[in-house]
C-alpha positions in Angstrom: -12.2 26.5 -7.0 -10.3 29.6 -5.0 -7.2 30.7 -7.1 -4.4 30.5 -5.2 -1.4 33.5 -6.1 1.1 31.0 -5.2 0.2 28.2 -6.7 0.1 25.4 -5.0 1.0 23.0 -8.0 4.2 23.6 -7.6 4.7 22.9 -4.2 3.1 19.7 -4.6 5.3 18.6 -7.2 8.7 19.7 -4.9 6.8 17.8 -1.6 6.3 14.8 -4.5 10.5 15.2 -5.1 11.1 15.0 -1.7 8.9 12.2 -0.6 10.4 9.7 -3.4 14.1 9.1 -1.4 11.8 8.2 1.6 9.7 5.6 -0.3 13.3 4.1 -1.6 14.5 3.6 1.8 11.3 1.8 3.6 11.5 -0.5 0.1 15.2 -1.0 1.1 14.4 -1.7 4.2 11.8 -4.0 3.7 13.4 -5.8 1.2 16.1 -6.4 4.2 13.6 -7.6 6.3 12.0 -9.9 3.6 15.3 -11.3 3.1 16.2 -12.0 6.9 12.9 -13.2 7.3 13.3 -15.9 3.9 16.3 -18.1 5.9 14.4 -17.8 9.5 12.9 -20.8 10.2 10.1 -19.4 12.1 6.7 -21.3 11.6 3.3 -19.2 11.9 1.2 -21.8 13.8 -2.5 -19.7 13.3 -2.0 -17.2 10.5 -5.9 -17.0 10.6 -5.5 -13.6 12.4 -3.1 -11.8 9.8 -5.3 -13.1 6.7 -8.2 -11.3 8.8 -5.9 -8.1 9.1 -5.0 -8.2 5.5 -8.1 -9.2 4.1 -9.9 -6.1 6.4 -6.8 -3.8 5.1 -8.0 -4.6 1.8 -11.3 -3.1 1.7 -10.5 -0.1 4.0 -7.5 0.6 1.7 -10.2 0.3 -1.5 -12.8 2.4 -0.3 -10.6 5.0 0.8 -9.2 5.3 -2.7 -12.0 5.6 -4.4 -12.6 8.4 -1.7 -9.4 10.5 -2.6 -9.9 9.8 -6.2 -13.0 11.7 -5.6 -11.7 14.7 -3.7 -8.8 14.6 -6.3 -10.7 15.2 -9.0 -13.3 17.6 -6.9 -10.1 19.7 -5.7 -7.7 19.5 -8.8 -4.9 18.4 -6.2 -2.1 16.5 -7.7 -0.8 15.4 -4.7 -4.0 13.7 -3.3 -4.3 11.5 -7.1 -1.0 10.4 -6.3 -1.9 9.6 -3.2 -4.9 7.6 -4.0 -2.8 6.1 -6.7 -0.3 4.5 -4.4 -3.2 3.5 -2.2 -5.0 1.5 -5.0 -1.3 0.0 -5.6 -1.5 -1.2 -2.0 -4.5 -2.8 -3.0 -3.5 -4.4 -5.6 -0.2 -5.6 -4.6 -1.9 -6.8 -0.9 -4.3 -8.6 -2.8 -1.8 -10.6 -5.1 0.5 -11.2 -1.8 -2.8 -12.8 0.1 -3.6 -14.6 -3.3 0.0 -15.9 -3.5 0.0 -17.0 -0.1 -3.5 -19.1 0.1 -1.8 -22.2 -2.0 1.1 -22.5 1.4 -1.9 -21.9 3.8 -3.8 -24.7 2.6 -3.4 -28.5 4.3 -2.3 -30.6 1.4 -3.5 -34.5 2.5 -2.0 -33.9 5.7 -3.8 -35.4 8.5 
């Protein structure tokens, strides 16, 4: 790997700095949303379409992990780790959000 005078380390650690207050205001955000969204009555009819979505999500989201993991450790980059890191935490979390959900989505005796 090229040595770089500037060292580009660093820079990825100030970009990491910077990206953080971003990532606290779309959780803010969403965690608005989620509440709005708790005392809507709104009832999803055919929610076969977003498990589709979420459950293709899923395994585009893994494989491309794995992918950055690879070029992470190939490249010595800090900032594409992290980056695969919070992708394989979208995994995970998507995963326990569709396996949380399955229980409501099932028809429980009713005709």
């Amino acid at each position: 790997m090229k040595k770089h005078p500037f060292g580009h380390g660093k820079m990825e650690g100030i970009s990491a700095l910077m990206f953080r207050p971003s990532w606290y205001w779309a959780q803010a955000v969403l965690s608005s949303i989620r509440q709005y969204s708790a005392l809507s009555t709104v009832q999803v009819i055919k929610p076969d379409a977003g498990i589709a979505v979420m459950v293709i999500s899923i395994i585009a989201s893994y494989f491309l992990s794995r992918h950055l993991r690879r070029v992470a450790k190939a490249t010595e980059s800090t900032a594409i780790d992290a980056s695969a890191q919070n992708i394989s935490a979208d995994v995970y979390s998507a995963a326990g959000v569709l396996l949380g959900c399955w229980p409501c989505l099932l028809p429980l005796g009713n005709p």
